[in-house]
N, C-alpha and C positions, 0 to 999 in steps of 0.2 A: 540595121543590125550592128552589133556591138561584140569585142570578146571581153568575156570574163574568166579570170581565174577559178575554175572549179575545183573544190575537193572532195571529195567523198570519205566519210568516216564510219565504223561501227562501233556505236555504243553499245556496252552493257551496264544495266543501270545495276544499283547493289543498295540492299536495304541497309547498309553500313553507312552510305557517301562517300565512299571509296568507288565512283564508278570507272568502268575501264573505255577509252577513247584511244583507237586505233587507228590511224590512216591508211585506206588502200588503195586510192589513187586520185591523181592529180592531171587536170586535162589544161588548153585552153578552149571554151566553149563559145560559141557565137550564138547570141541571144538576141529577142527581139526588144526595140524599145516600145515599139508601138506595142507590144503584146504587156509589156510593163505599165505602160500607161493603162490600157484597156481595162488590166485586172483593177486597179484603183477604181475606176469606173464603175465597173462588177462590182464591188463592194459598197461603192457610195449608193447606188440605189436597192441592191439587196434586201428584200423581205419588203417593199416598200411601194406601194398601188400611185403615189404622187411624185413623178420625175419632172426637174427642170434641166431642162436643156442648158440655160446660161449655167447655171452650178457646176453643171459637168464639164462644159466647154471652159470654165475657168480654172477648175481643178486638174484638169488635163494639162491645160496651157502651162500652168505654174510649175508641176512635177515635168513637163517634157524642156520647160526653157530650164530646167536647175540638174538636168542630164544632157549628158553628151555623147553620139558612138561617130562622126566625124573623126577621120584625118588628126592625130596628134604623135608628135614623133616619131614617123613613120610608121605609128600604128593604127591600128582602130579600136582601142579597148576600150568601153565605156567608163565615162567620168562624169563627173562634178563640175560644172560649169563655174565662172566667176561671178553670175547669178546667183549661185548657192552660196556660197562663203560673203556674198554683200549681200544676205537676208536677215531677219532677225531671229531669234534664238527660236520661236513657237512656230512660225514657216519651216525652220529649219527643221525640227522634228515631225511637220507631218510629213516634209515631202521622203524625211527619210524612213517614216511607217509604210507608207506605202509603198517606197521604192523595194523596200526589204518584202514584201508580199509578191509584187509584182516579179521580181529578181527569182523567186523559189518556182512560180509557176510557170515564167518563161525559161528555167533551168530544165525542169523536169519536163517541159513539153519538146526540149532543144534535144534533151538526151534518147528520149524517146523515137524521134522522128530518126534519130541517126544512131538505133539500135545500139547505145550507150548504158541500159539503165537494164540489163539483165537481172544485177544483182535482185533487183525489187520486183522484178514482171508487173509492174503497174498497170494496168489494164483502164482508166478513166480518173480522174478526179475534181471535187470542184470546190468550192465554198462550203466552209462548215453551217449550219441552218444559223438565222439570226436567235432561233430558239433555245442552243445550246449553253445551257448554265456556265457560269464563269467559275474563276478558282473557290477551292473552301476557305472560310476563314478570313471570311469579307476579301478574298483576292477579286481583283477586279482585271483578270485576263484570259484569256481563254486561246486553244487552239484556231488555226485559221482554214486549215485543207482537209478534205476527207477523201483518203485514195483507196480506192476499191484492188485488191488484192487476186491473186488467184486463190480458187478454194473456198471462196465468201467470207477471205480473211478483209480485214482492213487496216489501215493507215493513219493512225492520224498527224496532221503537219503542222509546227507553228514555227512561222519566218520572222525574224528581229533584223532588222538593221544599222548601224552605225556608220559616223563620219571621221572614223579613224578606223584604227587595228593593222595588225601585222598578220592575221591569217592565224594566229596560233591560239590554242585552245587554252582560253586565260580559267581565270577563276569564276569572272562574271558568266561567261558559257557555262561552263560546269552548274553557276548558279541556277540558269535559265533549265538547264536539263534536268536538274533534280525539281523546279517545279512544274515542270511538263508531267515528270514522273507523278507527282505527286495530285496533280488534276488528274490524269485518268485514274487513279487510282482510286479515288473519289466520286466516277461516274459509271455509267453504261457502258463505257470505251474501256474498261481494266485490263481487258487480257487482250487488247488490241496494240499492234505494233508503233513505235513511236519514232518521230523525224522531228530533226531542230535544221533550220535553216539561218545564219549568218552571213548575213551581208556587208562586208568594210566598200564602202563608197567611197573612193581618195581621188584626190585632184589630177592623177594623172591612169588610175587603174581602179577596177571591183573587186572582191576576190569574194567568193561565194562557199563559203564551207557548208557542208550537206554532213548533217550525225544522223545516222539510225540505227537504231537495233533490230533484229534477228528478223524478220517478216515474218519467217517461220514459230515461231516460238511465242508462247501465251507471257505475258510478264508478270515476275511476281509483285503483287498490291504494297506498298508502303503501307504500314497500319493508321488509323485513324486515331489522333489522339483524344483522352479521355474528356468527356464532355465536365466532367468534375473541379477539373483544373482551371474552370475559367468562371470568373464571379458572375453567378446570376441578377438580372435585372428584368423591369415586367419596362411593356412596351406601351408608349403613352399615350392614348385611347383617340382619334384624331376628333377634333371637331369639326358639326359639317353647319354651315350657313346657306340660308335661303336666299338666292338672287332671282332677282324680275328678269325676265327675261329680254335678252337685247329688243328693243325696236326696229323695225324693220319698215323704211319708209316705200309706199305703193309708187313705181317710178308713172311720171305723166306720160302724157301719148308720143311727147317728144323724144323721149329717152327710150319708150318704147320702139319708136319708129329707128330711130339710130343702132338697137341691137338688132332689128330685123337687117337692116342695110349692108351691118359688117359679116354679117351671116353669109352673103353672096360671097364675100372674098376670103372670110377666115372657115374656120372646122365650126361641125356645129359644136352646141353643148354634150350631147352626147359622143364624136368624135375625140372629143379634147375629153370626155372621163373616161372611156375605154383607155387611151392610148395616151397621155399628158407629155409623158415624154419626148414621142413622133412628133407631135401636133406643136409644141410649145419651140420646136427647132426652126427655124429659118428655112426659106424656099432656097437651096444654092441657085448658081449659073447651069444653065441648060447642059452645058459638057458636064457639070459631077451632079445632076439629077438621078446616074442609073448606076448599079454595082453590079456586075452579074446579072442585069437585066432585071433587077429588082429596084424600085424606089428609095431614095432617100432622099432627107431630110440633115442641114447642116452647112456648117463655115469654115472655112478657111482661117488658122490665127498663125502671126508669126511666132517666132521664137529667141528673137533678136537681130543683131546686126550682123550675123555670118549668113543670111541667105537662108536658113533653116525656118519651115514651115510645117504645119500640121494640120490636116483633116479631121474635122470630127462632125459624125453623121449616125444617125440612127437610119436603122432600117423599117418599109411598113410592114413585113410581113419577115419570117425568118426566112433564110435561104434553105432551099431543100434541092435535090436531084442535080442537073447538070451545076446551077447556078451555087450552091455548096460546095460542087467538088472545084471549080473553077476559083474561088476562095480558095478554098484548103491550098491547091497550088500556088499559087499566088502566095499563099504565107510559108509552107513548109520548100519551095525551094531552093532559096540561101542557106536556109539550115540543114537539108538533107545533105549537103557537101563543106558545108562547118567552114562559110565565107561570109565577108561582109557585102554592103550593097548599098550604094545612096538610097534605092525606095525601098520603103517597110510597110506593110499592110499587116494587121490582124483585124478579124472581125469573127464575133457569135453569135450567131439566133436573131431575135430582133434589137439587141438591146448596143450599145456605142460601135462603131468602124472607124480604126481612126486610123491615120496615113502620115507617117511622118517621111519628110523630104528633102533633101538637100540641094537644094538650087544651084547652077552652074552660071 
């Protein structure tokens, strides 16, 4: 667990660009990291039937060793490691795409658990479908949350993060908000409610600004501009060539014999397509074989030279009845009293459980 600086702001967006951003309050929030980590995870195999395990285990590793929620000046506020600042410039930007996703979902899941988030009565939310179109006008972004409302209203959320800021609503926010406006307004989602989430990751503190407008209230559409105003062009006809098809050599009886052999020790074929993810994970040590009296599959990686360690394990089956609610506790109670904790647990369904820890 970690604290962040939260904000909470209500936008109203204005077909002028005059929008108006109000702050109504300011907390400090205890977040999880592991649940930050997790989300990255959620999104790296999203919409997707082929999971490896090492991808995830290194993608994890990388984004948990370039955060911190440890012991720093008598605090525990999550930061920015010195891992971070001695990486290169394209590391540096994914770990802080993700961290800015993961930062909005373990925000709104921290607030919720410690009856915080009245203003919105968020009632679920998850990943927006890999199917949803990106901005107009060759944009290439798109929101990232879809939060289920009361009333069969909805939400939609998109989280940015940065490795600087002061917490105040610059020009570049304003930027990002009017093109949030400017996507739904362009989609299915027009008269659906809108949230920007800002993330400043700084070497010694987070600070998480949350913008939305009205939950209640339909928003009015930006107009679409005229298709006239943009020089036409025809699209250049693709060419298709004929290739032979790969060769495929018949294995001899040796190589046949050697795939029967590893079959007694590894998943079958069929095993490993059902589930690539489960199957592709490591056997752990007998003590973290079970979660909740459910299976898994998964390693142990450090985090560097303070003693900091991380789990990450797939489940074979999702948790359901006793073994789900015994999770659920396990994660929501450091946060139900808005403290920190050397162990962190999140896990969902079948898909990453990851355990960050701080050794003594």
């Amino acid at each position: 667990m970690g604290i962040v600086k939260f904000s909470r702001y209500e936008w109203t967006p204005s077909l002028s660009g005059q929008d108006s951003v109000q702050r109504r309050e300011t907390l400090d929030l205890a977040v999880s990291l592991a649940r930050v980590v997790l989300v990255n995870g959620l999104a790296s195999i999203a919409g997707s039937s082929h999971g490896s395990f090492d991808s995830l285990r290194l993608e994890s590793q990388l984004l948990a060793t370039a955060l911190d929620n440890t012991r720093m000046d008598g605090r525990y506020a999550l930061h920015r490691t010195r891992a971070f600042d001695c990486s290169s410039l394209h590391i540096k930007s994914f770990i802080i795409t993700a961290a800015g996703l993961g930062l909005l979902t373990a925000s709104l899941e921290s607030l919720i658990i410690q009856d915080k988030i009245k203003p919105l009565q968020i009632q679920h939310f998850d990943l927006m479908p890999a199917t949803t179109p990106r901005g107009p006008r060759g944009g290439n972004s798109r929101p990232d949350l879809l939060v289920n409302l009361p009333n069969y209203r909805e939400l939609i959320g998109e989280a940015k993060g940065r490795r600087n800021g002061s917490g105040r609503t610059t020009k570049e926010v304003r930027k990002f908000l009017r093109k949030l406006h400017v996507w739904a307004s362009h989609n299915w989602h027009e008269k659906c409610a809108l949230a920007l989430s800002w993330a400043s990751i700084l070497e010694d503190r987070t600070i998480v600004n949350f913008y939305h407008t009205d939950p209640n209230s339909d928003l009015e559409p930006v107009p679409e501009e005229p298709l006239d105003q943009y020089p036409s062009f025809e699209e250049a006809s693709p060419e298709y060539t004929t290739e032979a098809p790969p060769h495929f050599a018949v294995p001899d009886l040796q190589q046949e014999w050697e795939r029967i052999v590893n079959t007694l020790t590894e998943p079958t074929p069929v095993q490993f397509y059902e589930d690539p993810l489960y199957w592709s994970a490591p056997s752990p040590p007998p003590e973290d074989r079970f979660l909740a009296e459910i299976p898994i599959r998964g390693a142990w990686s450090p985090l560097g030279a303070d003693g900091r360690s991380m789990f990450v394990g797939v489940f074979e089956r999702a948790p359901e009845g006793e073994s789900l609610e015994q999770i659920q506790e396990a994660y929501i109670s450091s946060l139900r009293d808005n403290v920190t904790a050397p162990l962190d647990i999140a896990a969902q369904a079948c898909v990453p459980q990851m355990c960050s820890e701080k050794s003594t």
